[in-house]
C-alpha positions in Angstrom: 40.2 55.7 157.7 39.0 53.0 155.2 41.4 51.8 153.1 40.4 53.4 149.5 40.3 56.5 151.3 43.4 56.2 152.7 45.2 55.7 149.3 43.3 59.1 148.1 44.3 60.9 150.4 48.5 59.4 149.8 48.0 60.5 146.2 46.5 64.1 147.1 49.7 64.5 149.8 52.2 63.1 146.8 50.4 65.3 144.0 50.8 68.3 146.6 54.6 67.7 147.4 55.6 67.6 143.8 54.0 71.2 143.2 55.0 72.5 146.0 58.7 70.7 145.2 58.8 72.9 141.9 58.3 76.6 144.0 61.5 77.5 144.7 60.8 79.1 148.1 63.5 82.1 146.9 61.8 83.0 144.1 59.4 85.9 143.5 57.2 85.4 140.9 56.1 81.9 139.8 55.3 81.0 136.1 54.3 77.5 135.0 54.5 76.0 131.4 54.5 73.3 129.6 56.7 74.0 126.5 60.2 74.6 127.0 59.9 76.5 123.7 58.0 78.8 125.9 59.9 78.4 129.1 63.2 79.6 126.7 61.4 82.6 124.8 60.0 84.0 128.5 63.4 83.9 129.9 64.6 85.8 127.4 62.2 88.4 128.4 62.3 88.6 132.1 65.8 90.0 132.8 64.5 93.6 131.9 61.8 92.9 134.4 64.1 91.7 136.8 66.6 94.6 136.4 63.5 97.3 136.6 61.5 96.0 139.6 64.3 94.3 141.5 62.4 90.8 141.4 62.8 87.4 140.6 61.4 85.1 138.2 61.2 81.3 138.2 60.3 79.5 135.3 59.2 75.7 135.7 58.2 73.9 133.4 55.4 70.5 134.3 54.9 67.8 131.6 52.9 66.0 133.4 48.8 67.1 133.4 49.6 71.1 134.4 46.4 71.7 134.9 45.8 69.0 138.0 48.5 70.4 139.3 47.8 74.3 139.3 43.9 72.9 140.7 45.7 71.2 143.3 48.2 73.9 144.3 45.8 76.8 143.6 43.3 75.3 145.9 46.1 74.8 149.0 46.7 78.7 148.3 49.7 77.3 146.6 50.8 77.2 142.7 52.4 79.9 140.2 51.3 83.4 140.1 51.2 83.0 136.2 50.1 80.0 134.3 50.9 79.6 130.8 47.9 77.3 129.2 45.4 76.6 126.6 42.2 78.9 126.9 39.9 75.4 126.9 40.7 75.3 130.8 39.4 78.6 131.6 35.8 77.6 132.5 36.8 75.4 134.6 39.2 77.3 136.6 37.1 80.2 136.9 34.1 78.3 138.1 36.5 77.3 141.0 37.2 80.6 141.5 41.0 79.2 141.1 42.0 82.6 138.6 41.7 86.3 138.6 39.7 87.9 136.4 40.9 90.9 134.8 40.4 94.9 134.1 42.9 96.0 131.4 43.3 99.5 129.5 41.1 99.9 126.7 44.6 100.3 124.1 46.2 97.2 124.9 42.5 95.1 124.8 42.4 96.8 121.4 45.5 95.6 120.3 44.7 91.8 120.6 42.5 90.4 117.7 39.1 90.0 119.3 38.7 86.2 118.6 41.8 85.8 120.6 40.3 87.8 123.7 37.1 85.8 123.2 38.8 82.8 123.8 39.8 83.7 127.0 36.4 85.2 128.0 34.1 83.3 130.6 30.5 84.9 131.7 32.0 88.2 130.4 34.8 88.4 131.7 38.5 88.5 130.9 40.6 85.5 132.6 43.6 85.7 130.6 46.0 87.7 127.8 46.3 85.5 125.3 49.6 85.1 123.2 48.8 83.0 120.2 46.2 81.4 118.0 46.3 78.2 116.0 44.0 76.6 113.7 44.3 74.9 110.7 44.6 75.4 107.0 45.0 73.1 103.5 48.6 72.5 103.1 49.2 71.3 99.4 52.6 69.8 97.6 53.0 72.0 94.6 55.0 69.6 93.0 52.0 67.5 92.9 49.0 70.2 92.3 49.9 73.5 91.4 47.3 75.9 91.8 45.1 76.4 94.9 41.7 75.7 95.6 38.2 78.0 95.7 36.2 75.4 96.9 36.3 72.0 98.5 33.8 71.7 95.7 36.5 71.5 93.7 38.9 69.8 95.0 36.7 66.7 95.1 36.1 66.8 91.9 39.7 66.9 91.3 40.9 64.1 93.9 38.1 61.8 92.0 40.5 61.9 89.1 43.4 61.4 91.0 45.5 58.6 92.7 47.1 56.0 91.6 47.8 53.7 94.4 51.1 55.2 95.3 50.0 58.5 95.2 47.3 60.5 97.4 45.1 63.2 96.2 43.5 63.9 99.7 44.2 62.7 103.2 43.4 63.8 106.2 42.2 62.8 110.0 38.7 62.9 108.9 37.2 61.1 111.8 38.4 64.1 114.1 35.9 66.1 115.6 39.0 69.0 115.8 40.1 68.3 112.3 36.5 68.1 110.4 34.2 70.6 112.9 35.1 73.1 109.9 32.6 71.3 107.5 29.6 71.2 109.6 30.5 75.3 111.0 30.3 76.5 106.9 26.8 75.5 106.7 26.1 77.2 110.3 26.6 74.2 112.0 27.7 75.1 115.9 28.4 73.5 118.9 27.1 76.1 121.5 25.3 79.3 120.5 26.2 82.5 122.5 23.5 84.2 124.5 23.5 87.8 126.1 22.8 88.6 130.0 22.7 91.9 131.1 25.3 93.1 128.4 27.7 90.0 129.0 27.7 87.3 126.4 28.6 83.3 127.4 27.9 80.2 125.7 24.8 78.5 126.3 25.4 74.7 127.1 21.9 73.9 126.1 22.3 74.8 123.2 23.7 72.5 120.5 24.1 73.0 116.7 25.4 69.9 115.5 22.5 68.1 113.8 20.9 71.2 112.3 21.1 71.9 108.4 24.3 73.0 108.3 26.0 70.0 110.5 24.0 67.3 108.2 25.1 69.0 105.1 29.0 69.2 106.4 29.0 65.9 107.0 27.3 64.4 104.1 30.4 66.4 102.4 32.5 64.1 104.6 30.5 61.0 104.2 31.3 61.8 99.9 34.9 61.5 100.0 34.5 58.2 102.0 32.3 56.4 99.5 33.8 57.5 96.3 36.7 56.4 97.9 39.2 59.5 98.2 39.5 58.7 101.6 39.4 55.8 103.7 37.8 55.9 106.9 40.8 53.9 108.7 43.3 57.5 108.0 44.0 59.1 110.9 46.5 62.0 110.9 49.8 60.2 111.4 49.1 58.1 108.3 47.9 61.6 106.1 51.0 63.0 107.3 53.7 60.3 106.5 51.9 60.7 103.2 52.8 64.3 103.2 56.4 63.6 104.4 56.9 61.0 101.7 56.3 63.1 98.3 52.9 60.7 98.0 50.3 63.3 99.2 48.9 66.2 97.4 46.7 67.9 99.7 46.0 67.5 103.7 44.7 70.0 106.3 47.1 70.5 109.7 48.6 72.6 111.4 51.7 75.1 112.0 53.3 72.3 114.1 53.4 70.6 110.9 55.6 73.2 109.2 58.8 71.8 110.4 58.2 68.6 110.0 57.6 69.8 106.3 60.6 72.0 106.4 63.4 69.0 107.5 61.6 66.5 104.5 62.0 69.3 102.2 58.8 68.4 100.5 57.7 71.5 98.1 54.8 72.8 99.9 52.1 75.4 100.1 49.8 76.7 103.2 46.5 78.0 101.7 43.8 79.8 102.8 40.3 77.1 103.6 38.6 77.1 100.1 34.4 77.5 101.1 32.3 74.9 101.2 28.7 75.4 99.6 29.4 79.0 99.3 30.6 79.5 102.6 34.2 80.4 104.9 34.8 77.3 106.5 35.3 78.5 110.4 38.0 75.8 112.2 38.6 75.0 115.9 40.6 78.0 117.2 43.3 77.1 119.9 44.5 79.7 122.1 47.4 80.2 124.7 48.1 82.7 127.0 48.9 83.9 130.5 46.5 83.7 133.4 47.4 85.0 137.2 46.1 82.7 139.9 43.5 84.6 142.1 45.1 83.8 145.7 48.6 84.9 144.0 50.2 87.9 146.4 51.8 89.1 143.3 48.7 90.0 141.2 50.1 93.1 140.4 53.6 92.6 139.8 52.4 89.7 137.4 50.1 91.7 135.5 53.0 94.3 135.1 55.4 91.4 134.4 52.9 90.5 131.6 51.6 93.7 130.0 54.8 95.6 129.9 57.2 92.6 128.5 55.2 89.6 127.6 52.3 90.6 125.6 53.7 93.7 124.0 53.9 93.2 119.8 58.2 92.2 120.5 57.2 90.4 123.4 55.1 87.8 121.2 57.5 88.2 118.5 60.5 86.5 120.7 57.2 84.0 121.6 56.9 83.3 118.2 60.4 83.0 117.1 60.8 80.5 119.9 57.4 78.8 119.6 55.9 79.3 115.8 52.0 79.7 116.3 50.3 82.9 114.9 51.1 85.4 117.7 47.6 87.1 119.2 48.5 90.4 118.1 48.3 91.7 114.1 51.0 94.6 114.8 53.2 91.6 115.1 53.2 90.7 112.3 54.7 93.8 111.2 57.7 93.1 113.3 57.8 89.6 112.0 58.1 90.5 108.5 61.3 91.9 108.7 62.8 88.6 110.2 61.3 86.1 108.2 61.8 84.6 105.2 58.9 85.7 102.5 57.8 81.9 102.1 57.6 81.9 106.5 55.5 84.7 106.5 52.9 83.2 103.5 52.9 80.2 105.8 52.2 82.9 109.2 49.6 84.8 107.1 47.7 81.8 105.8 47.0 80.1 109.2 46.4 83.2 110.3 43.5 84.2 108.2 41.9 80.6 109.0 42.7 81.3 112.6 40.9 84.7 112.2 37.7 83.4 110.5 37.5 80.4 112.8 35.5 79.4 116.0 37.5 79.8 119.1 38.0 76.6 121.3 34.8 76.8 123.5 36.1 77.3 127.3 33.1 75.5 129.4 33.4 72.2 131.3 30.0 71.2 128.8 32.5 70.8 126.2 34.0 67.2 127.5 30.7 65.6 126.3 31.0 66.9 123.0 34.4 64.9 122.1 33.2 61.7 123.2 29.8 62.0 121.4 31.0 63.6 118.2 33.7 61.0 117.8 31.5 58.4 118.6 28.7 60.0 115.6 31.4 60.4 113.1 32.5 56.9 113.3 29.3 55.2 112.5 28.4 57.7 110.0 31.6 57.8 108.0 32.8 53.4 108.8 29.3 52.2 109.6 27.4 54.2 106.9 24.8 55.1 109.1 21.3 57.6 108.2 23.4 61.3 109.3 20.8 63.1 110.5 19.5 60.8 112.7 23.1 59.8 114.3 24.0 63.1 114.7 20.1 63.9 116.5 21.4 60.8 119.0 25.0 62.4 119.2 23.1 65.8 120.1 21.0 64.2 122.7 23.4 62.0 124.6 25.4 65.4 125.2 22.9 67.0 126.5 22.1 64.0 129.1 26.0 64.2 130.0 25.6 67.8 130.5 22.6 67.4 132.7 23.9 64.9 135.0 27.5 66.9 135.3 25.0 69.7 136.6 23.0 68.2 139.0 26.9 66.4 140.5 28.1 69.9 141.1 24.7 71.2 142.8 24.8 68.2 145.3 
């Protein structure tokens, strides 16, 4: 066996003995996560399960690249029978034919919000229930400005008034794709338009919406706040948000993750709704988790009972929430939620919410690797190299469509 080989095939037997380490061999039903926020809200909600069906759960929890691991394991016949993740892998997993698609009654689909569902949807079909959504919104100190914003308009009118040199009208990671996709979607910028086959509806990889009108006129809004000098192209989020921590920084846009941070400075704050941009809803980079069943799992059915009847139900995502703080996939939720959180908690919930529910969920295809690398690589000449939009953004276009090719003709050989 030559020698590069042989080292391969050492990793793929170490890689294997670690998942197969973390399967208890006792245990019935096998879930995987990465959060222990989640790991402790689904423990919380299994010993009902446990009492009613006379089985066993195991909880693990992997740190380290879960979704290498379930391949591996999944494709041994191995792995957990439920795998808590991000909807972004479902493509990929379901290509493999790694995770079971699923048939669920009509009430509980209906109880989901349908931008949630969507994100776990791949070729028309359902590959996982989802459990949260998070996306971003405009978090402002009210100590600083007051009122909220209609526009973005607006507020660069405002920030060019602003500032001080100890003080920051308007920071944020404007160089990230995630963080700044929202200005190229309000004009009807898109990264990959959905097309119908037969009654099911999938994105189509070929094609790309981000150098069209829309796209050139977002980030001409973006290229704005870098020349009149509201914000410098070297801010990244980390410096935005030390900003934010430190009193100095009226306005950024983030995330619920942020909220505690926010919370322990106690820096007066506000989440608001995304003002529109020429007229238009701003529609963010929706993240979703949620629960998918490995297709070779012999507990398909006990999982999806496990799931339905204790994990997904509106309490089941309120413990999830209470635990782990992203807007729970479910609006009759909310309901629950209100009576246990503060008023000023539930603004905060509401807000992200309703950016979360005009937004664009995460796309879920393997063609979506390309876009990152391209898009960041557009954004940084544009925005630090000052370079003609339309036409960067037609080059940024074309070399993902030349990575996308060339990943398809690998996986026909």
């Amino acid at each position: 066996m030559p020698k590069q080989l042989n080292k391969r095939y050492k990793s793929l037997l170490s890689l294997l003995a670690i998942v197969f380490l973390a399967m208890p061999a006792n245990a019935t039903i096998q879930i995987w996560t990465s959060s222990e926020n989640v790991a402790r809200a689904l423990k919380s909600l299994t010993p009902k399960f446990e009492q009613s069906y006379g089985e066993r759960v195991k909880i693990t929890i992997l740190n380290k690249d879960l979704t290498t691991q379930f391949k591996t394991a999944a494709i041994a016949g191995k792995g957990p029978d439920i795998l808590c993740w991000a909807n972004d892998v479902v493509g990929e997993l379901a290509s493999s034919g790694l995770i079971e698609p699923l048939l669920i009654d009509k009430d509980l689909k209906n109880s989901f919000y349908p931008s949630a569902l969507k994100s776990f949807t791949f070729e028309g079909k359902l590959y996982g229930y989802p459990y949260d959504v998070e996306s971003v919104a405009l978090i402002r100190n009210t100590s600083i400005r007051k009122e909220s914003f209609d526009s973005f308009e607006e507020l660069f009118n405002w920030s060019k008034g602003q500032g001080d040199g100890d003080q920051y009208p308007f920071l944020f990671d404007i160089k990230n794709f995630y963080f700044n996709y929202m200005f190229l979607s309000a004009g009807g910028g898109y990264i990959f338009a959905e097309q119908k086959d037969r009654g099911r509806t999938s994105l189509n990889p070929v094609d790309i919406g981000l150098a069209n009108n829309g796209a050139v006129k977002g980030v001409e809004y973006l290229k704005s706040l870098t020349q009149n000098k509201i914000i410098s192209t070297s801010v990244n989020r980390n410096i935005a948000f030390e900003k934010m921590l430190k009193g100095r920084l009226a306005i950024t846009i983030d995330g619920p993750w942020a909220i505690k941070d926010l919370e322990r400075a106690k820096i007066p704050y506000s989440v608001d709704p995304l003002p529109s941009l020429g007229g238009n809803i701003p529609r963010p980079l929706v993240g979703t988790h949620g629960f998918i069943i490995r297709r070779s799992s012999r507990k398909k059915e006990l999982a999806k009972e496990l799931i339905e009847k204790f994990f997904v139900t509106a309490e089941g995502l309120a413990t999830l929430y209470e635990e782990d703080p992203r807007g729970p996939a479910r609006p009759d939720t909310l309901e629950i939620l209100k009576h246990r959180l503060s008023k000023k908690a539930l603004r905060n919930l509401k807000a992200f919410s309703m950016s979360a529910m005009s937004g664009t969920p995460m796309p879920n295809i393997s063609a979506m690797g390309p876009v990152w690398n391209a898009m960041g690589a557009a954004l940084e000449l544009i925005l630090q190299k000052n370079q003609n939009t339309r036409g960067t953004l037609e080059k940024a276009k074309s070399r993902i469509l030349s990575a996308i090719n060339i990943k398809q003709q690998e996986e026909q050989l």
